[in-house]
MISE-364835 format. One record per residue (C-alpha): x, y, z; residue in one letter. Coordinates in Angstrom, 2 decimals. Last residue first. Layout:
BEGIN
> X; Y; Z; A
...
END
This chain:
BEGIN
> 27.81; 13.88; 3.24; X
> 27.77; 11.77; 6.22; X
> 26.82; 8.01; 5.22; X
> 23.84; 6.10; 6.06; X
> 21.51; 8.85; 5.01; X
> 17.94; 6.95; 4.89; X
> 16.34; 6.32; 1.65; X
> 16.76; 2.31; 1.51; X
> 16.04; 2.24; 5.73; X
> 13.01; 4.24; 5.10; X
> 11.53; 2.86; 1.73; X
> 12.35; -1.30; 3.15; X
> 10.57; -0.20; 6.61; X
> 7.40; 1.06; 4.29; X
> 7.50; -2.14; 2.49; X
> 7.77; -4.51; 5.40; X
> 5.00; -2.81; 6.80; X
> 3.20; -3.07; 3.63; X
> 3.92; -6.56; 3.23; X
> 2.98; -7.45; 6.94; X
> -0.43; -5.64; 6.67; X
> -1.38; -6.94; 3.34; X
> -1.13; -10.74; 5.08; X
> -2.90; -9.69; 8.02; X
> -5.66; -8.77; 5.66; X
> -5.34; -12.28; 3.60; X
> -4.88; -14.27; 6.76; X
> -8.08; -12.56; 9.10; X
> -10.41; -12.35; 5.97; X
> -9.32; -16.05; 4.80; X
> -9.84; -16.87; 8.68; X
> -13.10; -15.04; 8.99; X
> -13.59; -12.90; 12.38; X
> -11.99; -9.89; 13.32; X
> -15.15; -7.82; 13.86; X
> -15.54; -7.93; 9.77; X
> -15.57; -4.16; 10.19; X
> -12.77; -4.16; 12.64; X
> -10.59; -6.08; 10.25; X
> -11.71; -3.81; 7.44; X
> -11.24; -0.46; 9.13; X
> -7.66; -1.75; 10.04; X
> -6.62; -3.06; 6.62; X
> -7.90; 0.15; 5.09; X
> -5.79; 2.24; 7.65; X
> -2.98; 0.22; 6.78; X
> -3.20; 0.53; 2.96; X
> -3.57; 4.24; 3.34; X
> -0.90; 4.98; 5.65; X
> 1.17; 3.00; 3.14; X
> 0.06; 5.46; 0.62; X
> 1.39; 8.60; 2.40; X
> 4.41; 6.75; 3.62; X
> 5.01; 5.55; -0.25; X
> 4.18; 9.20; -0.94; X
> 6.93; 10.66; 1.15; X
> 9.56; 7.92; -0.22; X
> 8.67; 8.60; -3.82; X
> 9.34; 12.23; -3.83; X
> 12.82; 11.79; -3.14; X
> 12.88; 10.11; -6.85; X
> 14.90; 7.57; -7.06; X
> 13.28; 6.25; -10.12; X
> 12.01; 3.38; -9.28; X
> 10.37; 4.76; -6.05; X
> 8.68; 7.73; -7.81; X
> 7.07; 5.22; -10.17; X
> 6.12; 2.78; -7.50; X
> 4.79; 6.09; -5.51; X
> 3.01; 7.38; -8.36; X
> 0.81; 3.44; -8.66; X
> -0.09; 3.82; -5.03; X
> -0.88; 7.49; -5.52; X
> -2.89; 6.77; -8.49; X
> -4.74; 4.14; -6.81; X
> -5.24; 6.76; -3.42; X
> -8.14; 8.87; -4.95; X
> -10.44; 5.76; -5.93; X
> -9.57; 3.99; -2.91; X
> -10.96; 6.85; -1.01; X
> -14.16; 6.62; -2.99; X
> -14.35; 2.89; -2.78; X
> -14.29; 2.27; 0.77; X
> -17.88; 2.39; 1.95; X
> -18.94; -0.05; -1.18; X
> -16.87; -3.13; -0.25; X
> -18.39; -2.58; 3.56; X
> -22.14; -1.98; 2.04; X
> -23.50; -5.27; 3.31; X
> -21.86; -6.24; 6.94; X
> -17.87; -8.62; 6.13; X
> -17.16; -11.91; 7.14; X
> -19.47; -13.86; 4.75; X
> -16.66; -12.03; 1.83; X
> -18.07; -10.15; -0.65; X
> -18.14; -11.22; -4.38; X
> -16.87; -8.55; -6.50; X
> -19.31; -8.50; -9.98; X
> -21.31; -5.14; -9.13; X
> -19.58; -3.45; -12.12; X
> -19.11; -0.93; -9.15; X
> -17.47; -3.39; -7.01; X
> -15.44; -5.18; -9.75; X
> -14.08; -1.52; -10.98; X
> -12.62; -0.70; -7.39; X
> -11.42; -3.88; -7.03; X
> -9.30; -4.34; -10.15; X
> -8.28; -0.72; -9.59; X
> -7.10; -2.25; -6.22; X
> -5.20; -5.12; -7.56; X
> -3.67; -2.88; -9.73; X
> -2.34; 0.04; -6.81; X
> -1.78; -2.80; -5.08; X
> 0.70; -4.84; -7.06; X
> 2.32; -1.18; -8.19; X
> 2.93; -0.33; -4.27; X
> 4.15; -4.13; -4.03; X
> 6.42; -4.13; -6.55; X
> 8.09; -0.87; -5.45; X
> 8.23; -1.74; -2.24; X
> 10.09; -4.76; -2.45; X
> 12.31; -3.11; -5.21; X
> 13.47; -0.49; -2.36; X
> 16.26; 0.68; -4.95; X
> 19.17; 2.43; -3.06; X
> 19.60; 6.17; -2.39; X
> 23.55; 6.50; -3.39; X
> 25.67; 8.98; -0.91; X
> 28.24; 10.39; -2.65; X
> 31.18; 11.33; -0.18; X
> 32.59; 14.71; -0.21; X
> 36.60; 14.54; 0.58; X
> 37.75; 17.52; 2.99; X
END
């Protein structure tokens, strides 16, 4: 009986877009409490502000999961779920804040969506067993 190495694969879409987030949302975060982020017509007063204390827990996990990704770490995959759940739920809340109105809102939001979708099919069909061991 031969034993066949299976090789976990590089999800480099999800990698760069974990790490694109994870920065873009430190960005954020800091913007909102420097009070220089600009919010969007779409959005009721305090919106920004109602999301920054989970953002401030999930930016390292965002930024972790990149890591964990690159390096083929099993690891990675769970917390690129974990963060993905994140980045969706935050999309969510914000389109049903802004009652689904704004096109930049509606474009840039649906436009997270898709890449984290994308990402999160990318991390399981890179770290799924396609081979029998």
């Amino acid at each position: 009986m031969q034993h066949q190495r299976t090789e976990i694969g590089r999800a480099w879409f999800a990698i760069c877009w974990f790490a694109t987030w994870g920065l873009f949302q430190g960005f954020a975060v800091f913007s909102v409490l420097n009070g220089t982020w600009e919010r969007p017509a779409a959005f009721p007063a305090g919106a920004y502000e109602s999301l920054i204390y989970p953002d401030m827990l999930f930016i390292p996990l965002y930024l972790l999961a990149a890591t964990l990704l690159f390096g083929r770490h099993w690891l990675g995959s769970v917390l690129a779920f974990v963060a993905g759940g994140g980045i969706v739920y935050a999309m969510i809340y914000l389109l049903a804040l802004s009652d689904f109105s704004g096109a930049v809102n509606l474009t840039a939001d649906g436009i997270f969506l898709a890449c984290t979708f994308v990402s999160l099919w990318q991390v399981g069909y890179c770290t799924s067993l396609r081979h029998a061991i």
